[in-house]
Structure formats: C-alpha cells, structure tokens
N, C-alpha and C positions, 0 to 999 in steps of 0.2 A: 753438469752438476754431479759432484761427487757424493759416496755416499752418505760423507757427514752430514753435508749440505742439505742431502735429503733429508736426512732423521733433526736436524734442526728445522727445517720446515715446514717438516709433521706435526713437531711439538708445539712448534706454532701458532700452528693452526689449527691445532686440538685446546691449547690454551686461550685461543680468543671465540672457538665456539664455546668454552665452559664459562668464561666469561661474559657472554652474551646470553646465555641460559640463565644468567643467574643476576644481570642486571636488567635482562627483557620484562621481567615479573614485576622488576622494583619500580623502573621507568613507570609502565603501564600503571602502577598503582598510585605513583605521585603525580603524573598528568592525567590522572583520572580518564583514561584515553579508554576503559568501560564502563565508566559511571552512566548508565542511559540518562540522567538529570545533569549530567555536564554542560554546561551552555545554556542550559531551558531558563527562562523568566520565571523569576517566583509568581510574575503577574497573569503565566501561561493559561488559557482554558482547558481544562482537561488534565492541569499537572497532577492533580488527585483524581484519580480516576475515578473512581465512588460516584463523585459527582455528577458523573456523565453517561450512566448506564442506563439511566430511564430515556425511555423514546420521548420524540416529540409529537403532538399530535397535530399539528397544523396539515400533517398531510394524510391524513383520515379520510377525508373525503373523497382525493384522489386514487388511493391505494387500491389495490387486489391481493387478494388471501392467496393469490397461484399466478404464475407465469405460463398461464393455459393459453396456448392457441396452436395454430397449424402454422409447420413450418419455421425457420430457425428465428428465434427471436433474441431479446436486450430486456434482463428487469435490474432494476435498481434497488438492493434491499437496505432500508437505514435500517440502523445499530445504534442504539444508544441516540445521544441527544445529540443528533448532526441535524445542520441546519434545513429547517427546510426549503431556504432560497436557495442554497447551494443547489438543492436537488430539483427545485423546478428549473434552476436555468439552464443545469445539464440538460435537462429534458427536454427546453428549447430550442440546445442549440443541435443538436444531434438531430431532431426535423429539420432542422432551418439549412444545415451543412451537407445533412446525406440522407433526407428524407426518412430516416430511422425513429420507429415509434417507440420508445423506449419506455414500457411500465415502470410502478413504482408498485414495488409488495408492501405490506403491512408493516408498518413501522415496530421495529421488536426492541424489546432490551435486551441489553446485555447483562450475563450472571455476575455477581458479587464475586464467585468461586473465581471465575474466569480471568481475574487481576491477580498480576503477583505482586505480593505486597514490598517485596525488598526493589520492585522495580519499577511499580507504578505502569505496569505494561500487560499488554495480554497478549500471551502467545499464538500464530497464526493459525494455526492449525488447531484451537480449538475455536478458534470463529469460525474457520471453514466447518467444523463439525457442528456446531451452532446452528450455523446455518440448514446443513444438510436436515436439521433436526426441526426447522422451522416450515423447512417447506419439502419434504420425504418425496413427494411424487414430481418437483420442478429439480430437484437433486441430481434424482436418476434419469430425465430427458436430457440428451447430449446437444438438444434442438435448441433447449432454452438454457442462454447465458445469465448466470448470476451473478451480479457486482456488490457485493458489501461494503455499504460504506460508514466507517466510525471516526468518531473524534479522539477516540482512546490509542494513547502511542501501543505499538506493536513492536514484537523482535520473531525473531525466526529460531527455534530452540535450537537446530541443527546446524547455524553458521553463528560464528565469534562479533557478532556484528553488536551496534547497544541498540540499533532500532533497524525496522524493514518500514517502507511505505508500505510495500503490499506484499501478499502472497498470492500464489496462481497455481492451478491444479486442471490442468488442460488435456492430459493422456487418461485419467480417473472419468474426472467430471469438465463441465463447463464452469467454472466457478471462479473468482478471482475476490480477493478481499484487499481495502485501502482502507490506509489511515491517514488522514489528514491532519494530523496534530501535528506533526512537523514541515505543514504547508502554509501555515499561517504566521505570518511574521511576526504578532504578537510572542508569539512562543520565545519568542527569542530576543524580547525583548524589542520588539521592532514598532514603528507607528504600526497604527492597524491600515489593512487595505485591502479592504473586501476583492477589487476588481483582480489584485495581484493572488490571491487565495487563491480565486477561484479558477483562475487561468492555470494556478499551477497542480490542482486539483482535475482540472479538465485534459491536462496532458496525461495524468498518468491515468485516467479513466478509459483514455483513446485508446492508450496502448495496451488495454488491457480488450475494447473490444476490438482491434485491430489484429490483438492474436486470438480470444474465443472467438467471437462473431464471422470476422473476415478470413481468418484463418492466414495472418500476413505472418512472415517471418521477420523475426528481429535485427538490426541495423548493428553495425560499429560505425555508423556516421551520427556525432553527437548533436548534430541539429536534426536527427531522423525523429519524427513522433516514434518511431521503433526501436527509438534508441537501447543497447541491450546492459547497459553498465551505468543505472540511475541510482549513484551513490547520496547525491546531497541535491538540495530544494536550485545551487546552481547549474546543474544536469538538466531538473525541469525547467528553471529559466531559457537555458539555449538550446534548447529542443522546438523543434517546428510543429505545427499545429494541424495540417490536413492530411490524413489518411490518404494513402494510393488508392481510392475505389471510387467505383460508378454511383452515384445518387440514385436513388431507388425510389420507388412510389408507392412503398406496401401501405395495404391500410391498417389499424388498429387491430389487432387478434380480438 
C-alpha cells in the first residue's frame, strides 16, 4: 500500500467512525433500544410502580424481624407487593433440594422517592441501601445472606442497560437484590403462567445463593444455574436448575 492509499484509508475510516457517532444516537432513539417501557404490556403488574411499594401481609406470620442465628445462613427479604406464594414455594423448594432452611424477614415497603419517575424503575443500589437500612445488624454479618425480592423493574445506574434482574454485592456485604418484573410473562404481554414465573424466578434466586451462600463460581456454560451473562428472561429459560453442592441437614436458626 502506497502512501496515497494510506491517507485514503484513513480518511475512510475516520469518515465512517463520524458517521457512526452520529447515527448510533439517532438509531438508539428511533428503535427506542433505551426506552426501559419498550416491549412492556400496558396490561404489566408493576408497569407503574407506585402501585407496588406496599408490602404484602400474608407473610406476617411467617416472618422475622433479623436474620439471627449461628453460622452461615439464607433470609428472604420481600419488597414491596411480591407475591407471597412465590416466596413460600422458594422456601419449599430449597429444604426439599438441599435441605436449606431459608427465612423470611419482615415484609418491608418500598420508598415512593426510590422510583424514577421518567423510568418507572428503581435503582439497584438504592435497594441494596434500603435494605441495609431495614435490617443494620443482618447487613453487617457476612454469615447471613440477604436476598431481596421486588416486583418493581430495576436498572443498574452504572451500566447502559434499560433493566437489571438483579444486583449483587458479595466482596462489601452478603446481599443480592431481584426483580421479578421482567420474569413474568404477562409483562410482555404473554398468557400468564405462574409455574413458568416462578421457575424463572427460582433460577436466578439460586444463582444468587450459589455465589453468597455456596460461595460457587460463575459459569460461561449457558445451561450452568451459574450461568455468568443472564441478559434476557431466554438466558433463564436454558439455564439448569441444581446447584453443584452436598444437601445439608441444618436445622432452623
């Protein structure tokens, strides 16, 4: 290549990055590819969030005010109005699979402040904070894992993304927070179907205590429960279900 040659395929190539800077913007805003309401069912639960900050009490009875006991444990904190069958049957099946007794904290709301209104979303990392704030002394035990679980979409302020399933804070705290708004097929317009919800709610639950709990590392094999790249609700569909570990016999802290 000569030098013309060169300086023509410089220019080239300077001219289709300025051109790409400057229709990446246009694209992104006419395929609404960050709209976080792109694709959602006007018929969605939870597509106003408002709606969905008060707790449910059905599991009142169940509940504990603290994730106290000896030795490393699993509590379950709901957020807002998530269902409470979702959350006994997590709690079924985790005795039933690996003998793990997994509490259920006091059902909390969630803050009005805590929604963004242009997004209809609440940012991870003020749930995490949330949480820390609900329960100060299960916070700071590295012993006892906290799972938060909400019906309200979430995004993650630090990545370009229009929604997160979850966030996780495992080198800080023991703590992980999910959303289920984008696990329910309704949202999307879909029949409803509790059994497919919940299965796809229970995968990312696992993987969440498969790295607090088990302290397992993350997969790049896409049927791994530890799958490490769970972009879309199809990620949780072909992901496998049983944890690599021993069934345990703890009893109830």
């Amino acid at each position: 290549m000569n030098f013309r040659q060169l300086y023509v395929t410089i220019l080239l190539g300077l001219a289709v990055a300025a051109l790409i800077s400057l229709l990446g913007p246009l694209i992104v805003r006419t395929f609404d590819l960050n709209d976080p309401q792109s694709g959602v069912s006007g018929d969605a639960r939870c597509r106003d969030a408002s709606e969905c900050i008060a707790p449910t009490g059905e599991l009142t009875s169940m509940a504990r005010d603290s994730c106290a006991g000896e030795g490393k444990r699993v509590c379950i904190a709901p957020l807002g109005s998530i269902e409470s069958t979702l959350v006994e049957r997590l709690i079924d099946y985790y005795d039933d699979a690996y003998g793990l007794k997994v509490q259920v904290l006091t059902p909390s709301p969630l803050q009005e402040g805590m929604v963004d209104p242009d997004r209809e979303q609440i940012e991870s990392k003020s749930v995490g904070l949330h949480i820390s704030r609900l329960f100060p002394e299960d916070n700071a035990d590295l012993d006892a894992t906290i799972i938060g679980l909400m019906p309200v979409d979430m995004f993650i302020e630090e990545i370009d993304w229009r929604f997160a399933f979850g966030g996780l804070w495992q080198d800080q705290f023991s703590l992980g927070v999910i959303s289920t708004f984008r696990m329910d097929p309704v949202t999307f317009g879909e029949s409803p179907d509790d059994d497919l919800y919940y299965d796809r709610v229970r995968k990312m639950v696992s993987k969440y205590i498969g790295r607090l709990y088990y302290n397992l590392a993350e997969s790049s094999d896409d049927t791994s429960p530890m799958y490490d790249n769970i972009l879309s609700v199809s990620d949780l569909d072909r992901m496998g279900d049983d944890l690599p570990v021993e069934r345990s016999d703890e009893t109830t802290p």
